[in-house]
N, C-alpha and C positions, 0 to 999 in steps of 0.2 A: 637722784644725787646720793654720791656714798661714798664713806669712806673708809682705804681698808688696802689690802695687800694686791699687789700685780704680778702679774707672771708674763715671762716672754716666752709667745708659742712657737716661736723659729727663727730662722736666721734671717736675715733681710733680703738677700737671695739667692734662690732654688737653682735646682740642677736646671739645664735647659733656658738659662736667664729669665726663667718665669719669677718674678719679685712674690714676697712677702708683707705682712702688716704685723709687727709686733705690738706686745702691749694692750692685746684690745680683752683679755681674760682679765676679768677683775673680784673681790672679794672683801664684804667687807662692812660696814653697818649703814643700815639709808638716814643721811638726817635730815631728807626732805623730799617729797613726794608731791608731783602736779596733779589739777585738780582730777584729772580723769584716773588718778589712779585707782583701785579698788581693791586692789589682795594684798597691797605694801603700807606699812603707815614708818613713821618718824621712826627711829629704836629699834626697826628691824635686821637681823644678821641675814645677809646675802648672798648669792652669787648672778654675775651675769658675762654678758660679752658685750662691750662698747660695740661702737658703730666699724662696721670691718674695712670699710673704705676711708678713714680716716683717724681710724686708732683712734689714742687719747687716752689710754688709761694708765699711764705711767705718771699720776699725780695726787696730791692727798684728798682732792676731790675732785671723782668723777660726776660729769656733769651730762643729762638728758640721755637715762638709759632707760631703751624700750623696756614695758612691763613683759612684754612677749619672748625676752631673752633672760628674764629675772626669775629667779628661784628661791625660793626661802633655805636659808642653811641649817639644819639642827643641830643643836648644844655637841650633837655626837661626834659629827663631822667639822675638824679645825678648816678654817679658813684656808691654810696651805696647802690641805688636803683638797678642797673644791675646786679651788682654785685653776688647777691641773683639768679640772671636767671641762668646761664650756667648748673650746675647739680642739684639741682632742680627742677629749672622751666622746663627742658630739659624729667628729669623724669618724671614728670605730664604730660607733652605733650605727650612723646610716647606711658608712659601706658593708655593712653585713645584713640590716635590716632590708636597706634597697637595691641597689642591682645584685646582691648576695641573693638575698630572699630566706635568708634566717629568719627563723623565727623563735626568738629569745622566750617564747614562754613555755617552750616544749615541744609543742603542739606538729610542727612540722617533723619533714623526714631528717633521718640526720644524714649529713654529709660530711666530706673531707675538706677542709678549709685550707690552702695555702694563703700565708700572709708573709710579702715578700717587699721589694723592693730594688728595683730596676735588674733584676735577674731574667725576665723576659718566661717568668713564670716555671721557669724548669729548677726540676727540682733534684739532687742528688741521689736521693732514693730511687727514683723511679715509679713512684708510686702514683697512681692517677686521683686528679682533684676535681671535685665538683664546682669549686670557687675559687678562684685565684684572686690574692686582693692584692692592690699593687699601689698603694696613695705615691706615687711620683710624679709630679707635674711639669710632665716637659712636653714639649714642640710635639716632639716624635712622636705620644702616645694618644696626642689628639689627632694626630694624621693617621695612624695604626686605627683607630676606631670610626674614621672615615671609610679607609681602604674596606674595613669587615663589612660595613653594613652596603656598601657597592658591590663586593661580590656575593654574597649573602652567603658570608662560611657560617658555618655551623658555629664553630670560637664565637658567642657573642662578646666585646670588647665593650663595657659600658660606661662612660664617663660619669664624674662625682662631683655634685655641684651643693658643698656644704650648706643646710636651710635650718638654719636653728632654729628649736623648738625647745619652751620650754619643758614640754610633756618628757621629751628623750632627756634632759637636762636632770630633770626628778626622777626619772629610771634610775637613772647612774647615781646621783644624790643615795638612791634607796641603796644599791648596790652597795655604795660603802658605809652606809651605817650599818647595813646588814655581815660587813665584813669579808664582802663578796668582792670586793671591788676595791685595788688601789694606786695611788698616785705616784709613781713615779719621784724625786724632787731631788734635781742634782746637787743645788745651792741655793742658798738664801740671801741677800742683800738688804743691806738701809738703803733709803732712798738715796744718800747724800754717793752711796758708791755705785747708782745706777749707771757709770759710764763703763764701771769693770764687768757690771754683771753683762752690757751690752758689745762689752770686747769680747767675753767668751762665749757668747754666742754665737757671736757674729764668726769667729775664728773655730766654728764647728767642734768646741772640746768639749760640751755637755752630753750627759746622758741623763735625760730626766727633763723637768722640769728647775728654772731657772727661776723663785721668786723672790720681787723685790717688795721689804717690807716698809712701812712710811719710821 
């Protein structure tokens, strides 16, 4: 349980009529912790993501957040700023970690990353990519990744199924207290104007993140 700042991670819904869950990024201090918890006590500063199949975090307390999605915030790192990390920052990580195959600690080969959206990976350059990252969630890109793996083209086409971890959660945390790493924030809201901050969302005029403060 905690309490603390929200943010809306998108619109309510995606291209391709694929919906949304907003409100489930949250931020903010725990003032109570069940018995099994172990790395969190009472007075702790936060970050986590509520439950993604029924949101909830759009309140002055959130209530029954996995320890598994929970991260400690430091003094360095503002609330507004973490805030921004959980689906997000979580999504950038994986789709570069996993069907990418980056390897953010060096150690791999380097390649050409394109990161795009719904451009169908071509790029005006000309230039050839090792990676095409494409977060767009429609109809058609799940049927595209069907079609690949039947004909077996060479394009492997690989679908992105967000699995939060808090481990990827504290990478990014490090990232921006190390000043490597930052958040985006279009606007900020009080709670009591949570219906404007979810009209400009909803009506596609942010760039950034959108948080609401209690």
């Amino acid at each position: 349980m905690q309490r603390g700042q929200h943010s809306f991670s998108s619109s309510s819904k995606g291209e391709g009529g694929m919906h949304f869950l907003t409100c489930i990024d949250v931020a903010g201090e725990a003032v109570k912790v069940g018995p099994g918890v172990k790395n969190f006590k009472a007075g702790d500063k936060v970050v986590a993501k509520v439950n993604t199949l029924t949101g909830g975090g759009l309140v002055e307390l959130a209530v029954t957040i996995m320890e598994s999605v929970t991260v400690a915030r430091p003094p360095e790192v503002s609330a507004a700023t973490a805030i921004g990390l959980p689906v997000a920052g979580l999504t950038a990580h994986q789709a570069l970690t996993q069907p990418g195959g980056i390897k953010l600690d060096g150690s791999g080969q380097q390649a050409n990353i394109l990161i795009t959206a719904a451009s169908g990976g071509r790029s005006p350059s000309g230039r050839k990519y090792d990676v095409v990252i494409d977060i767009t969630p429609t109809l058609s890109s799940l049927l595209r990744v069907a079609l690949k793996k039947l004909t077996f083209s060479k394009k492997q086409l690989m679908p992105l199924f967000l699995s939060p971890k808090a481990d990827n959660l504290e990478y990014l945390i490090k990232l921006v207290k190390e000043g490597k790493l930052k958040t985006i924030i279009d606007s900020k809201y009080p709670l009591v104007l949570a219906e404007d901050a979810w009209a400009k969302i909803s009506n596609g005029h942010a760039t950034g993140k959108i948080i609401v403060e209690p």
